[in-house]
N, C-alpha and C positions, 0 to 999 in steps of 0.2 A: 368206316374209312380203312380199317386195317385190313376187310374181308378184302374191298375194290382194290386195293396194292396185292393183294394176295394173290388174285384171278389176273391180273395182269402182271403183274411178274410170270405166274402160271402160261399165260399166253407167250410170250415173251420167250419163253425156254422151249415150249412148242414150237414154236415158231423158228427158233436158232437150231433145235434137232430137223426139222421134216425138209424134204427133197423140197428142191423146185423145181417145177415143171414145168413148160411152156406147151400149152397143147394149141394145135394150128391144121385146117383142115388139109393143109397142103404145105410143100417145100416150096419154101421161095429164096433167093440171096438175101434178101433185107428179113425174114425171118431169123437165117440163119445169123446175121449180126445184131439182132436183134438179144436173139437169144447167148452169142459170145460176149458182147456189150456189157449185160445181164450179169452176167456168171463173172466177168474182170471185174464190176460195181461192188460185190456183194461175197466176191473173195471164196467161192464155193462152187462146184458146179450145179449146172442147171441142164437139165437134157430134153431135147423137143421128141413129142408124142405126139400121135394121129390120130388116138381111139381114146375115148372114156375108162374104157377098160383097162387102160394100161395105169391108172392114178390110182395109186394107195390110201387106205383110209387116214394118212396123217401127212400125204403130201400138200403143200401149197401152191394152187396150180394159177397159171398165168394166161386166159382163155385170150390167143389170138387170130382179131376176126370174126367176121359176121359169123358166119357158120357154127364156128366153135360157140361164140356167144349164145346165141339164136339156142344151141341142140344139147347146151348143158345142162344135166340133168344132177351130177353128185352132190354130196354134203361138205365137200371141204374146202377150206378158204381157198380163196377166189378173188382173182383183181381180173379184169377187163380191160385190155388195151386192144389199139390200129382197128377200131368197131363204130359204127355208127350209133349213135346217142340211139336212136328207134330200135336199135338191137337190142340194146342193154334199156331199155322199158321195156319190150317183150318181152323180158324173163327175168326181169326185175326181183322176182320173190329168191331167186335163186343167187343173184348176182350181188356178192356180198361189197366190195368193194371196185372202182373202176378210173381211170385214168379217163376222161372225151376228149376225142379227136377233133372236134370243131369246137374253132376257139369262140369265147364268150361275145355276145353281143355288144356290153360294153366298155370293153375292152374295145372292138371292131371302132366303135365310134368315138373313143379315145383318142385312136388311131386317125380316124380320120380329123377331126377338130386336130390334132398338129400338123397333119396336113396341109388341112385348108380352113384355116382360123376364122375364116371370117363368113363362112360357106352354110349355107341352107341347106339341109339334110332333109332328103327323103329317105322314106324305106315302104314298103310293099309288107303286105302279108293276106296269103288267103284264108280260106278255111279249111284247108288242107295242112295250113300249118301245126308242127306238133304242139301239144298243152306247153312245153317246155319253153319252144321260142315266143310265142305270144306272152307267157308268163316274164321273161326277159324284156319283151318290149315294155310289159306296161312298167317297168321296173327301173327302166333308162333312167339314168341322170340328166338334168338340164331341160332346155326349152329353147332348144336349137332347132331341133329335129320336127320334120311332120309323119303320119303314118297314115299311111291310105289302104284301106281296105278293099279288096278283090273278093266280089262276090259270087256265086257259081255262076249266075245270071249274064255276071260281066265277062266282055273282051279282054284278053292281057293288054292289046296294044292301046283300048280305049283307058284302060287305069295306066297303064305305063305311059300316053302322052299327056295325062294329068296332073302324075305323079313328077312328070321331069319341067311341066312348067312352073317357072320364079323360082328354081333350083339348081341348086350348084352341083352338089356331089350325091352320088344312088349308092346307098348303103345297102348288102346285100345280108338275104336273109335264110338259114338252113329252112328253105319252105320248099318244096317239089312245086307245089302248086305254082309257083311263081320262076323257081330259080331251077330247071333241069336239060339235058341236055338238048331235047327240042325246044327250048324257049332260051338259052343264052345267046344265040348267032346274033337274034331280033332283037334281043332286049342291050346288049351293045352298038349294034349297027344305030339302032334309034338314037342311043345314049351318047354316041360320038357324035354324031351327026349335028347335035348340039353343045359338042365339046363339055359334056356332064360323062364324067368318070364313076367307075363301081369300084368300090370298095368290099374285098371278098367275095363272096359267102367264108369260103375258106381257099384253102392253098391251091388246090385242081383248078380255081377259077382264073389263077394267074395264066398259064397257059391257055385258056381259052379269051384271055385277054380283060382281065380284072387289072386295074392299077398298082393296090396293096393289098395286105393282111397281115395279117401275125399268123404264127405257124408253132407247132413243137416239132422239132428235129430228132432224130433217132437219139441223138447224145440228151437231149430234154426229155426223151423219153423214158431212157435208159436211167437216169439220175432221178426221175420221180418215182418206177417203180421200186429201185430200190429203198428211197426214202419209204415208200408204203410196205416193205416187207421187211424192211427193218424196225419201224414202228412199234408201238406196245399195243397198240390196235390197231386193225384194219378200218382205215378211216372209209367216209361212208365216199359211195363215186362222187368226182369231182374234176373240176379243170384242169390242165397242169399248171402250174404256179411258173413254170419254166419255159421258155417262147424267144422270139424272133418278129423282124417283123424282115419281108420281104417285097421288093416294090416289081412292078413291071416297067424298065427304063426305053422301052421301044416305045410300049402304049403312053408313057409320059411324052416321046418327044412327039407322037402324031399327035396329040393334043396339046402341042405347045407348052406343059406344064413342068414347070422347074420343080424338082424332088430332090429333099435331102439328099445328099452324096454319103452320109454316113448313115446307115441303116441302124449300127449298134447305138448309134446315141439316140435313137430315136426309142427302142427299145428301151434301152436306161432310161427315156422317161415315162415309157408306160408300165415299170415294173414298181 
């Protein structure tokens, strides 16, 4: 016990001396508040890099984005943020700790059951789906929900008009197979058509006209990775703990459906 206090405390002081770094394949505004955001959290600076090469054997680096995620190759502590989950399993050996960008499943249907309490839940998934969200479906809470499988065999529209009949609400799922940008037009136009709303995948799908999700915000993001680089360890990747939930109130009123008017209390009760 005294050694384990020992190595963490050790960590802990490593961790309070070494730079932080933000490395990111490219300049963007939301990078750069990303990274000032960062640096006001944690009371120290933090400076953005563009090369591998530029990270010291005792810096703590902050990989943002696919790319960065995807082509990192060093040994030093390492959080993952603004990255697709498939990034960060691509190089999973490497990728010591991580913040995902796509909020959890059951959370998603949380969300939806305060919605719509009384609603038949569908959800899709193919065989394209990753190990990750299959592993989250069979893991769902309750016995509300049905799951229909999409086979390579099968049509989307022949599983999608089976999946929406004796169903209320289409709970969306991080599946390409299912959920990408040639298959969202069809798969709403059907879905409205019989006044059945989608819920997620995640935030990108509100504007292409998804009803709800939960979401982490730059300031939710900004306060988790501090929490992780302040820690006595790099806890292992995970959700953020910190979230929103945000609705689309057009796509509410062409579907006639009344939505909380207070987003935060709705949130307060999915936390």
């Amino acid at each position: 016990m005294r050694a384990a206090g020992f190595f963490i405390l050790l960590f802990s002081a490593v961790i309070a001396r070494a730079d932080i770094l933000l490395l990111s394949a490219n300049h963007s505004p939301a990078l750069l508040a990303l990274t000032e955001g960062l640096s006001a959290a944690l009371g120290k600076p933090v400076r953005q890099v563009h090369a591998e090469h530029q990270v010291k054997e005792d810096d703590l680096v902050v990989l943002a984005g696919d790319a960065a995620v995807r082509n990192w190759s060093g040994k030093q502590k390492n959080i993952a943020v603004w990255t697709k989950r498939e990034a960060i399993e691509a190089n999973k050996s490497r990728i010591q700790s991580a913040v995902f960008s796509e909020p959890p499943l059951q959370r998603q249907l949380d969300l939806t059951r305060l919605l719509f309490p009384e609603a038949r839940v569908a959800l899709m998934v193919s065989e394209e789906a990753p190990v990750w969200v299959t592993n989250e479906i069979n893991h769902l809470q309750g016995d509300d929900f049905t799951v229909f499988a999409k086979k390579p065999e099968d049509s989307l529209n022949r599983v999608l008009k089976e999946t929406l009949a004796e169903h209320d609400v289409l709970l969306g799922t991080v599946d390409s197979g299912i959920y990408n940008p040639s298959t969202i037009k069809n798969i709403l136009i059907t879905a409205y058509r019989q006044n059945i709303p989608l819920i997620g995948p995640h935030q990108a799908y509100i504007r292409a006209g998804s009803i709800a999700t939960t979401y982490s915000s730059l300031a939710d993001t900004v306060k988790r990775l501090a929490e992780i680089i302040e820690a006595e360890t790099l806890p292992k990747p995970g959700y953020n703990p910190y979230f929103s939930v945000t609705v689309n109130e057009q796509v509410a009123r062409s579907l006639d459906i009344l939505l909380p008017a207070d987003t935060a209390e709705l949130t307060s009760q999915l936390r």
